[in-house]
N, C-alpha and C positions, 0 to 999 in steps of 0.2 A: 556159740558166739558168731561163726561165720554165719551159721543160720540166720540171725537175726540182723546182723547187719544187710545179709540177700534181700530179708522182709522186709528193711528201715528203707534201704535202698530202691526196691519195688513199688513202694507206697511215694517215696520220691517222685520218682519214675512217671507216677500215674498222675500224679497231684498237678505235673508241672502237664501232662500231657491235657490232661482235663482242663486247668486253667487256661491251656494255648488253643482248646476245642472252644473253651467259651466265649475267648476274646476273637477268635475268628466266625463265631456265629454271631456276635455282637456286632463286627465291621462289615459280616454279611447286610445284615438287617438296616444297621446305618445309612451301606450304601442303597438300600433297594428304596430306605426312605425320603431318602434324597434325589433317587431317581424318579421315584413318583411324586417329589415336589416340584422338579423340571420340569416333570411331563403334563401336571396340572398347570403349572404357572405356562406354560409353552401353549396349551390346549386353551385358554380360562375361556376363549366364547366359541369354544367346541372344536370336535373333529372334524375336518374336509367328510364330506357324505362322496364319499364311493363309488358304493356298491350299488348296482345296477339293481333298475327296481322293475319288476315286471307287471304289466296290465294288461287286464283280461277282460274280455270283452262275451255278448251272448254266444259271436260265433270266432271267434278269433282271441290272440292274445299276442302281445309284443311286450319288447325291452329297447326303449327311446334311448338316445341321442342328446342331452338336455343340450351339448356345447353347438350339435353341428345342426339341432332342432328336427331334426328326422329318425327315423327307427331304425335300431340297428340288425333287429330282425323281427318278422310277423309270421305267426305259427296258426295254421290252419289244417283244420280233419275235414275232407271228404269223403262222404257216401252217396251211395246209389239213390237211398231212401230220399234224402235231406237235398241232394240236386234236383230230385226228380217228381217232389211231392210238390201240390198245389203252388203253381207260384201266385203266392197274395202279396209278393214287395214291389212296390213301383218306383224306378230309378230315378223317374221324374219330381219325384217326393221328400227327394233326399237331398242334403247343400253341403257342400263342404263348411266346415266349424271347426273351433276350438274343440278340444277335446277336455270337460271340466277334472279330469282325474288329473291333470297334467300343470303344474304352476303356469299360468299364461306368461311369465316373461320369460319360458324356454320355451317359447313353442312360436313355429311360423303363424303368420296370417294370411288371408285371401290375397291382401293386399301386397303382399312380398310376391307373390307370382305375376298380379297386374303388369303386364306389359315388360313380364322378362325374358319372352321366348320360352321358358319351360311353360309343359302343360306340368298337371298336379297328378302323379300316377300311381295307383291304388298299389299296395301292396298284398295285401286280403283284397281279392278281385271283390269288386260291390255284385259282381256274375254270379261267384260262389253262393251268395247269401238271400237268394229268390225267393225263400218258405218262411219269410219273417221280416217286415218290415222294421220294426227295431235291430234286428240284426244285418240288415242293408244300410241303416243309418249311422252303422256305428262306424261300417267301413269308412265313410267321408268325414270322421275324424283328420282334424289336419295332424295328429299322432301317425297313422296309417298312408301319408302321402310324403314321396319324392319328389324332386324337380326332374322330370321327365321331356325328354324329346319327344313332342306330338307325334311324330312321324312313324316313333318306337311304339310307345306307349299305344297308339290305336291301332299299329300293324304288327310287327313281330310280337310283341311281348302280350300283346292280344289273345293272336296266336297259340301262345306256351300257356296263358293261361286255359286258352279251351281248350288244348292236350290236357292239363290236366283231369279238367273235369271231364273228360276221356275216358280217360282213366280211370276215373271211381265208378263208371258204366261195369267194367268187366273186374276189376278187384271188390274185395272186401271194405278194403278202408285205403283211403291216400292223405297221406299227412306231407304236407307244403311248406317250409320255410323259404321266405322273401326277402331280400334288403339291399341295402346298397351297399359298393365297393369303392375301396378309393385307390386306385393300381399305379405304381410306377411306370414312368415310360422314359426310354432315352432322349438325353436332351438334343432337338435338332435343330438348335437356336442357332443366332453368331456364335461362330466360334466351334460347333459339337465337339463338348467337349467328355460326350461319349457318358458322360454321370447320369446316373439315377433317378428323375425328380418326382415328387409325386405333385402335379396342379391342380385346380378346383376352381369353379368360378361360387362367389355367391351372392344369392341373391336378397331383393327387397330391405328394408332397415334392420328386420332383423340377423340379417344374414345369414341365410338358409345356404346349406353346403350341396352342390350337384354334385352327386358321385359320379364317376369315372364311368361305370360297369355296375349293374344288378346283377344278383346272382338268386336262381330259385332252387332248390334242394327237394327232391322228390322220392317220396319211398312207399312206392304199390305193395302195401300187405295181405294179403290170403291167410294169417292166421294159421301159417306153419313155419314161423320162425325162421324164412328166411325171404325177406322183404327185397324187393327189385329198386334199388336205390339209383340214380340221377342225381347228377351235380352239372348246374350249369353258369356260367358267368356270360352274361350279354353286355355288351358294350353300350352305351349311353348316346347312342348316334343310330342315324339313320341307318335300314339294313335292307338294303336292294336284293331285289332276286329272290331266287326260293333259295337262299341259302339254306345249308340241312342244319338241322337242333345240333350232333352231334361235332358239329365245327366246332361246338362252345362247351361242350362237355371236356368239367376237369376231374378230380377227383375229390372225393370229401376232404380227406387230408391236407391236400393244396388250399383250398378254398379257406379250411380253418386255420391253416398259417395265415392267412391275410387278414383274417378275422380276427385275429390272436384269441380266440375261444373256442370252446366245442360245443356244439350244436347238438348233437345231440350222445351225450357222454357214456348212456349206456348202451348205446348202438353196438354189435357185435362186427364188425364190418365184414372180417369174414367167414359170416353166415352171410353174407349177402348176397344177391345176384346183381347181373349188368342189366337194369331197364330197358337201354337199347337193345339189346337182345331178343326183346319180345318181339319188338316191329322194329327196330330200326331208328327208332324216336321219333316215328315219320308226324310230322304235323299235317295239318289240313293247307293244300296247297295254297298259295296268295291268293289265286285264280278265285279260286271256289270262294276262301275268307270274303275276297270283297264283293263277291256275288251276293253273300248271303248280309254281307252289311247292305249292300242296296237293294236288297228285299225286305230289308227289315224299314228300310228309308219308303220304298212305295210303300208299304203296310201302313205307315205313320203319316201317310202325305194327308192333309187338313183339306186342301180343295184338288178341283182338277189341274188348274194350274201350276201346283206345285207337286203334282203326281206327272206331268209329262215334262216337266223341270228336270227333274231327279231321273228319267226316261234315258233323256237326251243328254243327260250330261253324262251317263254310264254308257254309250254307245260313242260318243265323242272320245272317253278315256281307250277307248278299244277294248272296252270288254261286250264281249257277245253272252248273253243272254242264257242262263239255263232251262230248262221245264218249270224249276220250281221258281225261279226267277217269273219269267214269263208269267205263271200262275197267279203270284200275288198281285204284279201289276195288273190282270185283267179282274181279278177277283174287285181290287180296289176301285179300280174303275167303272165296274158296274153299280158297287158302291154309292161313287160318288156323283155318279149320272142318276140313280136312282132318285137322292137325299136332292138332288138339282131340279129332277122334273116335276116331285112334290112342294117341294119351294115354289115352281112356278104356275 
């Protein structure tokens, strides 16, 4: 008797358990149904788009900005082979454009730079890219261009990018990440009130964002697993003096906090070495840089007139003259007395 009352009662037991499993798998499902009718009716002419979209290029590749209209980074592989083979890309050949992968109503124009004080400054050096004319033209993509200080962009930041290509002289492989930063600074307005602010100017209709600081990210590989890694942040202004590279060196970590992403995620960092280490991060002096820009200026000079133009105004700057300097201007000039006395 007890027995069977245990088993009346057990089958009770389970019946009421079973039915309280069902009616709770039933208000499970209710509710999940009801939250996916919120979340279509919430959604019906879609999801906000995100996720960051990457484009790639013959010799480059980046991940835009659609809001601020510039790139939030540009990733480039140097070698010895690919700097140093035939150069057939002519820089003269190349315009700044839209970039057609990119919706034209996120992207700057020529026209937004017109007359704003920034120059437009490559992120993929159009340097890097000399053994292929399509692949020089890709860099003057206005996807691949910041608002750049003239001053920066064809002096310091010049500079760090012919370090790099330096660089791929004596390593394996140099892989380059580029982009801009937008960094807080103390307010020293009325009042310093001692806070945080981050500014920005921006320019043309569209309103293209100046960043604060660019930052380049450098990692000289040899192909034994432990890459000589450079983190640098430059400042968006003019930069006097032979200031040294290593004033502006941070660390990856720092850099990716400002970034709020990681750059490069399967990076080991320590397996890495200090870049600086190898030399010191030493750049090629200002001196010498602008020597070798106005050697490259007599090489280009069109007539005599504008070969002793270009003379006299590097001797007015007070720069004195190299061997190799000297060279080209006399090299050109016999040149262009030559091409003058057959003319006459």
């Amino acid at each position: 008797m007890n027995s069977a009352r245990l088993f009346a009662g057990g089958a009770l037991v389970g019946s009421v358990l079973t039915a309280t499993g069902f009616v709770l798998v039933q208000e499970q499902l209710r509710l999940a149904k009801d939250e996916s009718e919120t979340k279509d009716r919430l959604f019906k002419y879609g999801v906000p788009q995100t996720n960051i979209t990457m484009y790639s290029y013959k010799g480059h590749s980046l991940a835009y900005d659609n809001a601020k209209r510039i790139p939030m980074w540009v990733a480039e592989l140097l070698t010895h082979d690919t700097l140093h083979h035939s150069k057939v890309a002519h820089r003269h050949q190349s315009h700044f454009k839209l970039d057609p992968a990119v919706p034209a109503e996120y992207q700057a124009t020529n026209s937004d730079y017109l007359g704003s004080g920034w120059s437009r400054g490559h992120m993929a050096a159009a340097a890097n890219h000399v053994q292929d004319q399509q692949e020089m033209d890709d860099t003057f993509y206005l996807t691949n261009v910041v608002p750049q200080l003239l001053n920066n962009n064809i002096g310091y930041w010049s500079r760090l990018e012919l370090y790099c290509r330096d660089l791929a002289a004596h390593h394996k492989e140099v892989r380059v990440f580029s982009g801009p930063l937008f960094l807080p600074h103390i307010s020293d307005g009325k009042g310093n009130d001692g806070k945080k602010y981050v500014h920005y100017e921006v320019i043309g209709r569209n309103g293209v964002a100046v960043p604060t600081h660019l930052y380049k990210v450098i990692m000289a590989d040899d192909g034994d697993g432990e890459p000589h890694l450079g983190v640098f942040v430059i400042p968006n202004e003019p930069i006097t003096g032979d200031k040294s590279l290593q004033q502006y060196q941070v660390t990856l970590k720092e850099l990716e906090g400002h970034l709020g992403m990681k750059l490069t995620p399967h990076l080991d960092q320590k397996m890495c070495k200090d870049l600086c280490a190898i030399d010191g991060c030493k750049m090629m002096s200002r001196e010498k840089f602008e020597l070798i820009k106005y050697a490259q200026r007599l090489r280009s000079s069109h007539d005599l007139e504008s070969l002793e133009a270009v003379w006299r105004e590097m001797k007015q700057r007070g720069h004195h003259p190299d061997t190799y300097t000297i060279k080209q201007y006399s090299q050109r000039k016999e040149q262009l007395l030559g091409t003058h006395n057959i003319n006459t």
